[in-house]
C-alpha positions, 0 to 999 in steps of 0.5 A: 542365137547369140544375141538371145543368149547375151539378153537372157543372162542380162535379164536373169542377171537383173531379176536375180538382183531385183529379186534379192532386194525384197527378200532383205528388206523382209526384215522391218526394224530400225537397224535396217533403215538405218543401214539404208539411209546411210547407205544411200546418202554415202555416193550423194554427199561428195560432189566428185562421186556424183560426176564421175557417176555420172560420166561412167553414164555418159561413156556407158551410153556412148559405147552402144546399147549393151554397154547402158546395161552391163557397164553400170551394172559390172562397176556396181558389182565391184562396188558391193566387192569392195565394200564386202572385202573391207568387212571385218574376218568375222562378217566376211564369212558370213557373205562369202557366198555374196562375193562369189556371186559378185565375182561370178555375175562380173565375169559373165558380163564381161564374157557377154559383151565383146565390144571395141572398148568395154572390157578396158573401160569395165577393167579401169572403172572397176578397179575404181569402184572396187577401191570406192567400195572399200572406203566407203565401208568407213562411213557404215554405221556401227548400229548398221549391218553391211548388208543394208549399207552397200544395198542403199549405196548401190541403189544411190549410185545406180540411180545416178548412173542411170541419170548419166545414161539418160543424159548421154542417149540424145547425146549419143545420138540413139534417140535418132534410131528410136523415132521414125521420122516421116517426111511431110512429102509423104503426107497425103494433102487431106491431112495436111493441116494448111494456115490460112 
């Protein structure tokens, strides 16, 4: 029942956030893509993002299979935060309801999971995207609604991490649990392919 009740707020947690991605693309202008553009290349342009992008893969990875998903997914929630709290007093009124969800969905992951060292690792990782998110609001362009700046620069760094979580699975050694391996003394000899 617990485990039902974990992979049921995951799973709505990640069909609420896919489904909020069309719904801000609807609008189709020039002002968008541009927001999207720099969004996405923000986390791209500085090697040291991408490592460490990519090392929080790696460890999410490391710690098990709730954490792949909900690691990677608190820290993104952090980074958008940050980069909200960074708006301008006008602006930031306009996405209070956004920061609430942000805060909300953060505290569900971390009362979902109660692995030995999530909560330090999303506690330190957070704290770090959440500083990430404020700077980069920096870098947002002033034709650019914040909006489309941090969507593009969470899709960037959750393909990245993504990448690190791939990389990280053989190396986790979860790929053994996932293959069945059969012994070739099982085999019956008729399938026994034998090189003469």
């Amino acid at each position: 029942m617990r485990v039902v009740g974990r992979r049921l707020v995951a799973v709505l947690a990640v069909i609420g956030l896919v489904g909020i991605i069309p719904v801000m693309m609807a609008q189709p202008s020039g002002v968008a893509s541009a927001g999207l553009s720099a969004g996405f290349m923000v986390p791209i342009v500085s090697v040291y993002h991408v490592v460490l992008y990519v090392a929080i893969g790696l460890w999410a990875s490391w710690l098990g299979r709730e954490a792949m998903v909900l690691l990677p997914f608190s820290c993104l929630l952090l980074l958008m935060f940050g980069g909200m709290v960074a708006l301008p007093t006008a602006d930031r009124v306009t996405y209070q309801l956004w920061m609430l969800g942000c805060m909300l969905l953060f505290a569900l992951t971390i009362s979902v999971v109660r692995q030995r060292y999530f909560t330090s690792s999303v506690l330190v990782f957070g704290a770090l995207f959440y500083v990430l998110g404020v700077q980069a609001m920096v870098q947002l362009p002033l034709i650019a609604p914040p909006i489309y700046f941090l969507l593009g620069m969470v899709l960037s760094v959750a393909l990245i991490m993504a990448i690190g979580v791939s990389v990280g699975l053989p190396l986790a050694g979860w790929g053994k649990s996932w293959v069945k391996e059969e012994s070739f003394a099982e085999t019956p000899k008729a399938l026994t392919y034998i090189p003469r």
